[in-house]
HTML snippet that shows the backbone in 3Dmol.js (N, CA, C, O; Angstrom):
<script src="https://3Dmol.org/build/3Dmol-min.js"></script>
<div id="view" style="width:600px;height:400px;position:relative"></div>
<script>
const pdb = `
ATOM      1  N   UNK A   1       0.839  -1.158   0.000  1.00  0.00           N
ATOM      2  CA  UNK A   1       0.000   0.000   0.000  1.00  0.00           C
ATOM      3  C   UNK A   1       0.897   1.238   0.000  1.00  0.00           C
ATOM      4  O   UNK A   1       1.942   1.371   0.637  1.00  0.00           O
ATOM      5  N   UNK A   2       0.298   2.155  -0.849  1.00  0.00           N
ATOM      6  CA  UNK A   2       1.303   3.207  -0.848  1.00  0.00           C
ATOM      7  C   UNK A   2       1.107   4.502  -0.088  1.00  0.00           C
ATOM      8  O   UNK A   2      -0.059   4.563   0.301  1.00  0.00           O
ATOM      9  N   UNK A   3       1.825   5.568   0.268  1.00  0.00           N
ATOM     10  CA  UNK A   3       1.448   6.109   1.340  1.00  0.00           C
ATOM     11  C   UNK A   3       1.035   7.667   0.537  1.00  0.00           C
ATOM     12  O   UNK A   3       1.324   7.794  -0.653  1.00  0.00           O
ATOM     13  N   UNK A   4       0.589   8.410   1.030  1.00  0.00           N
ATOM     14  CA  UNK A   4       0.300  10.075   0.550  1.00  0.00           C
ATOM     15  C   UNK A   4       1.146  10.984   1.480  1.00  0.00           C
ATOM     16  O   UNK A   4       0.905  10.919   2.686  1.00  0.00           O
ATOM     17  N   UNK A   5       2.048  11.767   1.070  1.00  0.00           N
ATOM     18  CA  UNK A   5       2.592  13.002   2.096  1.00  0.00           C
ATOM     19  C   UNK A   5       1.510  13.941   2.015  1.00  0.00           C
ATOM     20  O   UNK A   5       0.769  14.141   1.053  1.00  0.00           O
ATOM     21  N   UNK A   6       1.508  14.506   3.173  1.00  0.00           N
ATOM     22  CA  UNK A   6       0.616  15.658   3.699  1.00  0.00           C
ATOM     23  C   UNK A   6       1.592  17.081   3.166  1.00  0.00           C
ATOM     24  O   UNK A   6       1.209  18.248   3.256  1.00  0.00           O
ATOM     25  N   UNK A   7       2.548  16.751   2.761  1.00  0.00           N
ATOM     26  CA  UNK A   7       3.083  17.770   2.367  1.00  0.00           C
ATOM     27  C   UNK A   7       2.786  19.017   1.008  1.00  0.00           C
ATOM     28  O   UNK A   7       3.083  18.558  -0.095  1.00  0.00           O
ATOM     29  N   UNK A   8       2.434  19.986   0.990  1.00  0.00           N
ATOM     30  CA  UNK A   8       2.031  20.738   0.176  1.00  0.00           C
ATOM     31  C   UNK A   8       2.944  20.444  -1.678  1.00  0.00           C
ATOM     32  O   UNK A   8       4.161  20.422  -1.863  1.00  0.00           O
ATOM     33  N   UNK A   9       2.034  20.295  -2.565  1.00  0.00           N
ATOM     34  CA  UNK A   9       3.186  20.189  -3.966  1.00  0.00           C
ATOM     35  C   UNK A   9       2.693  21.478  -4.647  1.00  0.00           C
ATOM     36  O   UNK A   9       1.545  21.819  -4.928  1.00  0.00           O
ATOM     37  N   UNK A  10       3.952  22.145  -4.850  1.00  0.00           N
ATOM     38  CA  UNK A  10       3.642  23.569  -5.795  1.00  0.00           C
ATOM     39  C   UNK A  10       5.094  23.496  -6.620  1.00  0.00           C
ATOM     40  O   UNK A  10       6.229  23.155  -6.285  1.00  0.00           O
ATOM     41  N   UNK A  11       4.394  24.070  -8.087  1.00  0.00           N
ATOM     42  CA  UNK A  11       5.715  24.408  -9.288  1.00  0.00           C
ATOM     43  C   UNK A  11       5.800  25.514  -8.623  1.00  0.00           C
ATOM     44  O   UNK A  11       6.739  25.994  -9.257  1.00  0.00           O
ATOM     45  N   UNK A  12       5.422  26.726  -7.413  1.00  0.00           N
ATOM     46  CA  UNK A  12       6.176  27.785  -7.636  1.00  0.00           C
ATOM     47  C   UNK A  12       7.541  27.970  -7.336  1.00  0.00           C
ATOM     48  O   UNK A  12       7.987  27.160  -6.524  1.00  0.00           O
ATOM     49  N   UNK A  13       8.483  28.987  -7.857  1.00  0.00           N
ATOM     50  CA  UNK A  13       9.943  29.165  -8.216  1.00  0.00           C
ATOM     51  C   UNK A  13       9.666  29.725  -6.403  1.00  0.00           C
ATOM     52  O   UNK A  13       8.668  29.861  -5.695  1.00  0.00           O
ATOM     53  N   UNK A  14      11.093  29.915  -6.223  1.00  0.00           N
ATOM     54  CA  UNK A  14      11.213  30.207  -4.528  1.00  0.00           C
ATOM     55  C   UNK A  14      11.623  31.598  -5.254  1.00  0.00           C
ATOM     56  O   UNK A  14      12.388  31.712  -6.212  1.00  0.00           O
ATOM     57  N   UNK A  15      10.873  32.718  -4.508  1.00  0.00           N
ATOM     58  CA  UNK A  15      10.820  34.401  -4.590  1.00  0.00           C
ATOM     59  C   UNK A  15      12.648  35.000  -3.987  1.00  0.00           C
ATOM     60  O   UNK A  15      13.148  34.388  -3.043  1.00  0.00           O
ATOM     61  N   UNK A  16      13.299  35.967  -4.529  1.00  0.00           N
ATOM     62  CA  UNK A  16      14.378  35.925  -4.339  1.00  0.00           C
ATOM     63  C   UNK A  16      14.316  37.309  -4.032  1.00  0.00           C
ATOM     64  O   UNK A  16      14.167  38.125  -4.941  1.00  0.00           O
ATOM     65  N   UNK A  17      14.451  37.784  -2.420  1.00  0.00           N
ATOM     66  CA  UNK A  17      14.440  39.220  -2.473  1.00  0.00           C
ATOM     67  C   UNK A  17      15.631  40.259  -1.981  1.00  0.00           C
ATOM     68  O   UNK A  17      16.116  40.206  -0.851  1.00  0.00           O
ATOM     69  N   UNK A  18      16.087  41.342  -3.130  1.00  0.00           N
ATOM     70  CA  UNK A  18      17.297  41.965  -2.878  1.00  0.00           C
ATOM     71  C   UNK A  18      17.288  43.082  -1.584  1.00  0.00           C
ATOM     72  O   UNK A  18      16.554  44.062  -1.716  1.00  0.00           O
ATOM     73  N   UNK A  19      17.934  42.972  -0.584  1.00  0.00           N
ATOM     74  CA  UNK A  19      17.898  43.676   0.685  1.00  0.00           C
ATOM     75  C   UNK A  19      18.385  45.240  -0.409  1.00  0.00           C
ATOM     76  O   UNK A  19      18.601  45.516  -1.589  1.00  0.00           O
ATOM     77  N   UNK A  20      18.353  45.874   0.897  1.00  0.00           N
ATOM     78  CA  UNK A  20      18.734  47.586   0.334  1.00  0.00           C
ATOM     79  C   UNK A  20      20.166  47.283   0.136  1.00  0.00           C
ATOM     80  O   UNK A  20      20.718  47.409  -0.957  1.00  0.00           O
ATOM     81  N   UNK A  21      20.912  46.780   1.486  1.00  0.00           N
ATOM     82  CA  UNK A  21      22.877  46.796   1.351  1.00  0.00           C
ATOM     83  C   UNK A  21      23.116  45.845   0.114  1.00  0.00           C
ATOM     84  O   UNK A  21      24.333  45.728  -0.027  1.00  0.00           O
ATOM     85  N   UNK A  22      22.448  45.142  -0.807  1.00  0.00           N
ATOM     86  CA  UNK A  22      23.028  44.354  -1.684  1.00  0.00           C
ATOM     87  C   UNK A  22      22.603  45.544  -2.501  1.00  0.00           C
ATOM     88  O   UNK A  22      23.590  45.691  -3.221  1.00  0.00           O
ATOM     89  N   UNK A  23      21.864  46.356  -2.792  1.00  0.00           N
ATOM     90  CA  UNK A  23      22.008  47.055  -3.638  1.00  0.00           C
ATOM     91  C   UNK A  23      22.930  48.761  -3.502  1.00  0.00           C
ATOM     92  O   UNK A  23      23.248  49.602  -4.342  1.00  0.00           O
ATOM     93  N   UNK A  24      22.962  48.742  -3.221  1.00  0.00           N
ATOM     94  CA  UNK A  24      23.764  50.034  -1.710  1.00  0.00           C
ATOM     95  C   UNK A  24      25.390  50.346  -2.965  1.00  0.00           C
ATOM     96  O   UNK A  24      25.881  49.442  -3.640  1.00  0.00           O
ATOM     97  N   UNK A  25      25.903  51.817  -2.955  1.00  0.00           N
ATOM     98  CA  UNK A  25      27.600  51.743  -3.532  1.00  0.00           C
ATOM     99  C   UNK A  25      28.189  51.078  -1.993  1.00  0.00           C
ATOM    100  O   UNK A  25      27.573  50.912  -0.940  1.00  0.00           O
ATOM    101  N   UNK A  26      29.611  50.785  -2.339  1.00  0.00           N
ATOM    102  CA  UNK A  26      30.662  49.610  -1.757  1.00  0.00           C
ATOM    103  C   UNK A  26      30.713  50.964  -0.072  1.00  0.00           C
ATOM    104  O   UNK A  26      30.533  50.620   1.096  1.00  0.00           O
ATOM    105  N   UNK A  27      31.011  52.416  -0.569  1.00  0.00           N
ATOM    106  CA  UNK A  27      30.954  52.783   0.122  1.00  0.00           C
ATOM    107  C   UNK A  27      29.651  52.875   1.714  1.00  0.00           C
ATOM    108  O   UNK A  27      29.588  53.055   2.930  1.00  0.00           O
ATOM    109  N   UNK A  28      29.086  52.674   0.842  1.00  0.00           N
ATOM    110  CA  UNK A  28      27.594  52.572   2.383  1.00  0.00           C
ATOM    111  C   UNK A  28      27.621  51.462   2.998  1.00  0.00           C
ATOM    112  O   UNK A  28      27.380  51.382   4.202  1.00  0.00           O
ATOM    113  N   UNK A  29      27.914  50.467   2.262  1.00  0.00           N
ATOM    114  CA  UNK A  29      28.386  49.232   2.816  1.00  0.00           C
ATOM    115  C   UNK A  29      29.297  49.025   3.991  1.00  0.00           C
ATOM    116  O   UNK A  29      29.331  47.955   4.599  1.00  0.00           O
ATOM    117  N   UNK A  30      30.161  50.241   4.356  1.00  0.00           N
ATOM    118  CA  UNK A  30      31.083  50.144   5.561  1.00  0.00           C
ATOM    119  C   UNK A  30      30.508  50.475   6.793  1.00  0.00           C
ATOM    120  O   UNK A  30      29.951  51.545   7.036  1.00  0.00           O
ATOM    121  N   UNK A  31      30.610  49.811   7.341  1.00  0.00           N
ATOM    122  CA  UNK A  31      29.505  50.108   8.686  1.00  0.00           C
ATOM    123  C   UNK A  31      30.468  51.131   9.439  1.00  0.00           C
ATOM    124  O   UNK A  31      31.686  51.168   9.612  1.00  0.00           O
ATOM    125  N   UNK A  32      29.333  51.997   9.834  1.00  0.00           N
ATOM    126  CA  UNK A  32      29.766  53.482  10.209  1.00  0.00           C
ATOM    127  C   UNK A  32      29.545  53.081  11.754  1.00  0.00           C
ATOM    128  O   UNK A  32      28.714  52.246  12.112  1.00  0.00           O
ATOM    129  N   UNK A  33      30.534  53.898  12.753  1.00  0.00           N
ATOM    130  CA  UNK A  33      30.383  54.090  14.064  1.00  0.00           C
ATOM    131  C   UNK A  33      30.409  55.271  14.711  1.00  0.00           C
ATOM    132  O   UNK A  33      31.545  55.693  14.496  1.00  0.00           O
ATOM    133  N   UNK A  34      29.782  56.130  15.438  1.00  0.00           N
ATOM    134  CA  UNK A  34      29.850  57.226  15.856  1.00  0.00           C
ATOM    135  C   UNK A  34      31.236  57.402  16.331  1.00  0.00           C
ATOM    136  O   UNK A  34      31.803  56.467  16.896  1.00  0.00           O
ATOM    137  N   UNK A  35      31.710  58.319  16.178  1.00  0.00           N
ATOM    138  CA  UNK A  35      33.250  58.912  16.370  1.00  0.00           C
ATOM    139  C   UNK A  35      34.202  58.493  15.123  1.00  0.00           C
ATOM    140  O   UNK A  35      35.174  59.195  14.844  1.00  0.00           O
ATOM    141  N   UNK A  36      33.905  57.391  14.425  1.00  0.00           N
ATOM    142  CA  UNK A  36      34.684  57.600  13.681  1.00  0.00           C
ATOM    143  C   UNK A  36      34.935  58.458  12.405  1.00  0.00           C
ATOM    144  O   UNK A  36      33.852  58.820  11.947  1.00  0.00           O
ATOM    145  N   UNK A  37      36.086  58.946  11.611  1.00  0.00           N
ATOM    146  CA  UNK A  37      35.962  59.730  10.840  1.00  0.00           C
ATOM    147  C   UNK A  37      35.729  59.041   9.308  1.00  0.00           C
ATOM    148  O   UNK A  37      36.185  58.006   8.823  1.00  0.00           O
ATOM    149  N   UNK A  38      35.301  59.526   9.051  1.00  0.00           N
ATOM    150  CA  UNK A  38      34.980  59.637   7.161  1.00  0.00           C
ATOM    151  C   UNK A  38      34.935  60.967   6.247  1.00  0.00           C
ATOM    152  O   UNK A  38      34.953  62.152   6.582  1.00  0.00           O
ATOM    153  N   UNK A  39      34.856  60.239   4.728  1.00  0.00           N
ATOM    154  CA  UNK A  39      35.144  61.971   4.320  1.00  0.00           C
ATOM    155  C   UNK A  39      33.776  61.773   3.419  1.00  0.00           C
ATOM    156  O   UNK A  39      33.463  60.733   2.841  1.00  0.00           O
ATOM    157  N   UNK A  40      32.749  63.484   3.436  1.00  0.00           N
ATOM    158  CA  UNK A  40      31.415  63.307   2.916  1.00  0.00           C
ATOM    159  C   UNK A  40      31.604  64.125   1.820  1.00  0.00           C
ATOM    160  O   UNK A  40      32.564  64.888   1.709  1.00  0.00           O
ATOM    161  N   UNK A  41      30.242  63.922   0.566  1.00  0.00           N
ATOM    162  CA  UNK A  41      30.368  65.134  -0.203  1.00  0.00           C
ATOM    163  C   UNK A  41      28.738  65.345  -0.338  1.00  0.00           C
ATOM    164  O   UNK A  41      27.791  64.570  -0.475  1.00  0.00           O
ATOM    165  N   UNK A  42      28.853  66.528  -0.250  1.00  0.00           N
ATOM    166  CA  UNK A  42      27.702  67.400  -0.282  1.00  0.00           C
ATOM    167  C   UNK A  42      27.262  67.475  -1.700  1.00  0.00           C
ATOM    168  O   UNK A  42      27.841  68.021  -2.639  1.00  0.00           O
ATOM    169  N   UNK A  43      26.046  66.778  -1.688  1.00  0.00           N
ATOM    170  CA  UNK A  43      24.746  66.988  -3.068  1.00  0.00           C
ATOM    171  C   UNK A  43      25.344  68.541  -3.829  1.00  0.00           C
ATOM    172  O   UNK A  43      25.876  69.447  -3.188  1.00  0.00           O
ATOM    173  N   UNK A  44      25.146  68.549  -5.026  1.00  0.00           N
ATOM    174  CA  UNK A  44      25.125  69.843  -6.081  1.00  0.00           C
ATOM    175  C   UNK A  44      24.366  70.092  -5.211  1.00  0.00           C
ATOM    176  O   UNK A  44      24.326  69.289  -4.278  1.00  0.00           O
ATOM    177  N   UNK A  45      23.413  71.372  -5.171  1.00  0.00           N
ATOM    178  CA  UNK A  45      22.443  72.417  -4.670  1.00  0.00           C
ATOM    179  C   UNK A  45      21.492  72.434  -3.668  1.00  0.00           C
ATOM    180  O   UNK A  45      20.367  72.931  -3.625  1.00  0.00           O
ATOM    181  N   UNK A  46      22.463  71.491  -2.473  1.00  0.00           N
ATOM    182  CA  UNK A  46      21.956  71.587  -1.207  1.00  0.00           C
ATOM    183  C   UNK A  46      23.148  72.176  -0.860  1.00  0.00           C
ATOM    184  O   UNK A  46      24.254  72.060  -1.386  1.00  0.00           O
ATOM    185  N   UNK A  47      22.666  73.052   0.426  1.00  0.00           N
ATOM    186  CA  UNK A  47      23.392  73.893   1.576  1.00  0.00           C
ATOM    187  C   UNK A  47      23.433  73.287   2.941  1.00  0.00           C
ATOM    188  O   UNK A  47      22.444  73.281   3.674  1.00  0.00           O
ATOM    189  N   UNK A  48      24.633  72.757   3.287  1.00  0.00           N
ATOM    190  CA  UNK A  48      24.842  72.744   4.661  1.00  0.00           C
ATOM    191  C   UNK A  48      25.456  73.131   5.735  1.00  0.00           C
ATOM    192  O   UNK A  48      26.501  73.643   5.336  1.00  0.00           O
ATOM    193  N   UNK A  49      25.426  73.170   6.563  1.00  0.00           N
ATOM    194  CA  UNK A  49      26.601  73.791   7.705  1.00  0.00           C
ATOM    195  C   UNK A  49      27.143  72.271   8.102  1.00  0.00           C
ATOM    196  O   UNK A  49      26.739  71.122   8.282  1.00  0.00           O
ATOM    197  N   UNK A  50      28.088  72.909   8.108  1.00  0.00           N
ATOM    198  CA  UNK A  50      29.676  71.433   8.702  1.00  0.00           C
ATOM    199  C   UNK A  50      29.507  71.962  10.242  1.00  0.00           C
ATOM    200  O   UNK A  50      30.389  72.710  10.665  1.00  0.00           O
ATOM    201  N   UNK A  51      28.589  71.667  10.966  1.00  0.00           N
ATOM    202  CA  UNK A  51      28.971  71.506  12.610  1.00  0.00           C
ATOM    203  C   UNK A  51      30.614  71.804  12.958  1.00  0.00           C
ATOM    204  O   UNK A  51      30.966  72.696  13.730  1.00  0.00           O
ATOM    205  N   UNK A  52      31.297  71.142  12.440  1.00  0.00           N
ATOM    206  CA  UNK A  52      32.326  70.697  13.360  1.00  0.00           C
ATOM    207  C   UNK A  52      33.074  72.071  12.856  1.00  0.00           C
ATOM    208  O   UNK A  52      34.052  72.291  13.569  1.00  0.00           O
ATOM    209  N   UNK A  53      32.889  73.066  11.820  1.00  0.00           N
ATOM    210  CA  UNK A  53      33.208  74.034  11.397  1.00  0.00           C
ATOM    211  C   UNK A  53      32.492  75.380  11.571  1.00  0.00           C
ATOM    212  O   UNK A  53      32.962  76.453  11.948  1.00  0.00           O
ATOM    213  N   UNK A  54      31.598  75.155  11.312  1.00  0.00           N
ATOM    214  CA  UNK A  54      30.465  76.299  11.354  1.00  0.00           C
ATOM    215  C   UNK A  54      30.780  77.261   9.709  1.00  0.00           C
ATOM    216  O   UNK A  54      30.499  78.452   9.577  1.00  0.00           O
ATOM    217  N   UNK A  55      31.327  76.495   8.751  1.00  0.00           N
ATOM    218  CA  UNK A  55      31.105  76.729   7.425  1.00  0.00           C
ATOM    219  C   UNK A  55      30.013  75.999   7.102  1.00  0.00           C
ATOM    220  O   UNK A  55      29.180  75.365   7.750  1.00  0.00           O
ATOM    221  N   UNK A  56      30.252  76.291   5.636  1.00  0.00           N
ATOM    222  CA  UNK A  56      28.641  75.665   4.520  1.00  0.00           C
ATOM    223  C   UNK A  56      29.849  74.813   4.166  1.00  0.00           C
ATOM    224  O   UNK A  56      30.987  75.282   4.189  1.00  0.00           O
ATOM    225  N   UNK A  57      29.610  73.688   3.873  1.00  0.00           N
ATOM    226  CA  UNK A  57      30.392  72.386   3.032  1.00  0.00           C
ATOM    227  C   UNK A  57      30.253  73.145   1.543  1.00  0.00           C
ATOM    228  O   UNK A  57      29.467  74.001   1.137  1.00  0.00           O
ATOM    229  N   UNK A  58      31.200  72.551   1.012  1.00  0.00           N
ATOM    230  CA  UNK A  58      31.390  72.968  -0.165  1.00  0.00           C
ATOM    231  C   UNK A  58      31.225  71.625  -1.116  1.00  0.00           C
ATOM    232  O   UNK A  58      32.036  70.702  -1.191  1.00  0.00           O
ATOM    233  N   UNK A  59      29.857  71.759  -1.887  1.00  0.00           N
ATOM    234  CA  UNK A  59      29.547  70.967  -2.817  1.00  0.00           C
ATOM    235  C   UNK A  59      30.670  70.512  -3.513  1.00  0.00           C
ATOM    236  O   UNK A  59      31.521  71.311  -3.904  1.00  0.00           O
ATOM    237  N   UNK A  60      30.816  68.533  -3.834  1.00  0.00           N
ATOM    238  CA  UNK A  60      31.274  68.216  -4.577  1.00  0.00           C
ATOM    239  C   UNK A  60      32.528  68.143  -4.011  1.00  0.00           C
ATOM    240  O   UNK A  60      33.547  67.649  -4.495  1.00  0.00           O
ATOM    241  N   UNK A  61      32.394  68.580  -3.140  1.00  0.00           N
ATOM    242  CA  UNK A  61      33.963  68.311  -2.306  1.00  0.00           C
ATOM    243  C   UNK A  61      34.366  67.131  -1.283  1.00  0.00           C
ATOM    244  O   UNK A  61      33.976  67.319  -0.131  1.00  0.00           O
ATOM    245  N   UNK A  62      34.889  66.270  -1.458  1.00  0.00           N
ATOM    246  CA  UNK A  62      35.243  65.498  -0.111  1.00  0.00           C
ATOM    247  C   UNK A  62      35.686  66.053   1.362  1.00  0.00           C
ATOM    248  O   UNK A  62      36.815  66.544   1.376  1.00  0.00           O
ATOM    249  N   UNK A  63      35.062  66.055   2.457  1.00  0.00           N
ATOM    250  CA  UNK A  63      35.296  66.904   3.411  1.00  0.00           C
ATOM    251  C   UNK A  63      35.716  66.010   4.675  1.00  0.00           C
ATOM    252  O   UNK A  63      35.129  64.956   4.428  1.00  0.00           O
ATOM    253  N   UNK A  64      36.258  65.863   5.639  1.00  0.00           N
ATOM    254  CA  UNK A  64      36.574  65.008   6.690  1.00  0.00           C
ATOM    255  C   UNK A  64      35.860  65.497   7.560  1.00  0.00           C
ATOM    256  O   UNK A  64      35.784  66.720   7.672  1.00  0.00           O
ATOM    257  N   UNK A  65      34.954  64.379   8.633  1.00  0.00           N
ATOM    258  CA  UNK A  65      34.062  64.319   9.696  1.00  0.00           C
ATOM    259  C   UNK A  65      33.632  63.369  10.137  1.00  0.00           C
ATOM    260  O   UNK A  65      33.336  62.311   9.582  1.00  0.00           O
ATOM    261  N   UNK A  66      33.552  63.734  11.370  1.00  0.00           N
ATOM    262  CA  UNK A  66      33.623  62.863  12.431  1.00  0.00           C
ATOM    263  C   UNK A  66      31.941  62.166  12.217  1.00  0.00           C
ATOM    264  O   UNK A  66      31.099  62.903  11.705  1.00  0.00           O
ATOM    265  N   UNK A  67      31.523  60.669  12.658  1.00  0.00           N
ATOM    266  CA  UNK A  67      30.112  60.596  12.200  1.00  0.00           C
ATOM    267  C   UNK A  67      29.715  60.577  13.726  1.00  0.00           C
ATOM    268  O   UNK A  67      30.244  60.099  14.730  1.00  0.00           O
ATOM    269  N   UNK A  68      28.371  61.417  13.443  1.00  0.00           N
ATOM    270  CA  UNK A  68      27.677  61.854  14.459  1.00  0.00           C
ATOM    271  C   UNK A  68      26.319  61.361  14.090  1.00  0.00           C
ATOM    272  O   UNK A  68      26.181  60.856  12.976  1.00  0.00           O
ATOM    273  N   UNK A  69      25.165  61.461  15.005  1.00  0.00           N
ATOM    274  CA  UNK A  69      23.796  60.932  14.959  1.00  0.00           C
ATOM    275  C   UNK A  69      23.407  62.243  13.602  1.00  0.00           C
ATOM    276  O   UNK A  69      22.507  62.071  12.780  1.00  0.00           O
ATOM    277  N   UNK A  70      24.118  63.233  13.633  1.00  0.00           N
ATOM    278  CA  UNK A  70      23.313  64.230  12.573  1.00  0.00           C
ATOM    279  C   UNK A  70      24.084  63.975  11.044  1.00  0.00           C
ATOM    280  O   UNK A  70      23.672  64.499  10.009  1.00  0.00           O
ATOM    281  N   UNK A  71      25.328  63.031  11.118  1.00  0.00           N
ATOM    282  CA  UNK A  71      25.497  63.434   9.941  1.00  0.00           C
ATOM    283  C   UNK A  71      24.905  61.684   9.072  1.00  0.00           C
ATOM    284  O   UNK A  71      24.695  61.357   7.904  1.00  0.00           O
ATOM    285  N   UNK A  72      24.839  61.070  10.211  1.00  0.00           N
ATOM    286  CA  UNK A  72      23.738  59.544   9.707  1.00  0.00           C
ATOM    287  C   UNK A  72      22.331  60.063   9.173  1.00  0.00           C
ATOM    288  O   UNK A  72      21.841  59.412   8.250  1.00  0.00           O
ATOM    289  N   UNK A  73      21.733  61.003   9.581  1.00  0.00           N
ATOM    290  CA  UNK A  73      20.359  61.444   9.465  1.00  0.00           C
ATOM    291  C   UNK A  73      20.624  62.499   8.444  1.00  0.00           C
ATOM    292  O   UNK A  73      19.606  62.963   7.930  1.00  0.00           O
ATOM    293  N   UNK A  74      21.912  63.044   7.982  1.00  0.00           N
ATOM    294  CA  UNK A  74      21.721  63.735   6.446  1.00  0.00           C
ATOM    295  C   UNK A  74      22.275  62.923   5.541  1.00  0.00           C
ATOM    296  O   UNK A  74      22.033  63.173   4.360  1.00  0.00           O
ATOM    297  N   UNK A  75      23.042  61.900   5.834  1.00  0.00           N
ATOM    298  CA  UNK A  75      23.235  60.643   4.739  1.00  0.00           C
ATOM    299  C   UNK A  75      21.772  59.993   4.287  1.00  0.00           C
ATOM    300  O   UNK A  75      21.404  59.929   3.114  1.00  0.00           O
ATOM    301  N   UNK A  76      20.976  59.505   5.468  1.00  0.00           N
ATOM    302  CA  UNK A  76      19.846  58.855   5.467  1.00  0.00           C
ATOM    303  C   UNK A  76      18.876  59.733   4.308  1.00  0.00           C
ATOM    304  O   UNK A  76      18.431  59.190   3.297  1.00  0.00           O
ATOM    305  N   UNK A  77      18.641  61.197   4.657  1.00  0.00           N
ATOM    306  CA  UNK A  77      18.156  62.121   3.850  1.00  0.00           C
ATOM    307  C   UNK A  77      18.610  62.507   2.529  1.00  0.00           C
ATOM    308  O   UNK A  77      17.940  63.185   1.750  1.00  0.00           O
ATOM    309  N   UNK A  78      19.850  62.022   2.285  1.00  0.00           N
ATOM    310  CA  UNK A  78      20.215  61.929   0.867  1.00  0.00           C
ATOM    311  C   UNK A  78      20.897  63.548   0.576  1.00  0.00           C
ATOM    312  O   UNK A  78      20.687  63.991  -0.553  1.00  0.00           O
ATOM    313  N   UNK A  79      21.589  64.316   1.417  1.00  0.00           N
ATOM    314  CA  UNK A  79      21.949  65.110   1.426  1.00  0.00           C
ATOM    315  C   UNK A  79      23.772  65.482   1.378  1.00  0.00           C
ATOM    316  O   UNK A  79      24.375  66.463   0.940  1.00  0.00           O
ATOM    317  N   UNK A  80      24.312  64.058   2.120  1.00  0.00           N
ATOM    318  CA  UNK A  80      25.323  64.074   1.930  1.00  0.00           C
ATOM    319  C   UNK A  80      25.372  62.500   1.846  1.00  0.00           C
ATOM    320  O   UNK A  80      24.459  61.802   2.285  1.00  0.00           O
ATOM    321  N   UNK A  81      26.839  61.844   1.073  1.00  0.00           N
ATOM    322  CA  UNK A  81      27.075  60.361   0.871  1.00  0.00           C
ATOM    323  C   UNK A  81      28.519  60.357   1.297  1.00  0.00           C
ATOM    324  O   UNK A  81      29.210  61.333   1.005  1.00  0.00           O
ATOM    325  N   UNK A  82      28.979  59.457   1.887  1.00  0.00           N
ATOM    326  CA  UNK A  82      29.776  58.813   2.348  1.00  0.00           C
ATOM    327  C   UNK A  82      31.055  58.528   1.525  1.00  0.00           C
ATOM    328  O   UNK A  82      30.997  57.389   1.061  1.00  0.00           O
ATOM    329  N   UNK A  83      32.153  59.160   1.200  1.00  0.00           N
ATOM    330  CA  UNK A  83      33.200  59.602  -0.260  1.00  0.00           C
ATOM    331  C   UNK A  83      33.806  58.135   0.429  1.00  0.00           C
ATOM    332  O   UNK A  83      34.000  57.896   1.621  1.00  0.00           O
ATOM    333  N   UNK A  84      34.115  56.919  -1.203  1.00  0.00           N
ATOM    334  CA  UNK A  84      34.971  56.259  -0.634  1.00  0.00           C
ATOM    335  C   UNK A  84      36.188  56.449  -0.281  1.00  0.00           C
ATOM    336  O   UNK A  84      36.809  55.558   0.299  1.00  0.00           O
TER     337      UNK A  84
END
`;
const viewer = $3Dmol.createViewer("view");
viewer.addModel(pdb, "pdb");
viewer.setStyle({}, {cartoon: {color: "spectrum"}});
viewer.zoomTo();
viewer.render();
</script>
């Protein structure tokens, strides 16, 4: 006598889903820690103040800074990116 599995049978393909860091540049990929330094560049035709200066960053420029909870939350905002 032959037996039946209770087990479900489906042709569907197994769903393959890309996280954000697999799609992410190499640079975002480095896991950031508060205090440590990195160098950012400021979006074309956004204005910011560099805290640690009390200048406006200068677009397009690689700038050195320290990462702080504010400069994660203007990366996050797409305002400044992380220069490899």
């Amino acid at each position: 006598m032959a037996t039946k599995s209770n087990a479900p049978q489906s042709d569907a393909q197994p769903v393959v889903i890309e996280s954000a860091a697999a799609s992410a540049p190499a640079a975002a990929e480095r896991p950031l820690s508060l205090g440590m330094q990195v160098n950012v560049v400021v979006a074309e035709g956004v204005v910011l103040i560099n805290n640690e200066t009390g200048a406006r960053f200068a677009p397009g420029t690689p700038t050195p800074q320290t990462v702080t909870p504010t400069l994660l939350r203007r990366r996050d905002d797409g305002d400044l990116t992380i220069a490899p």
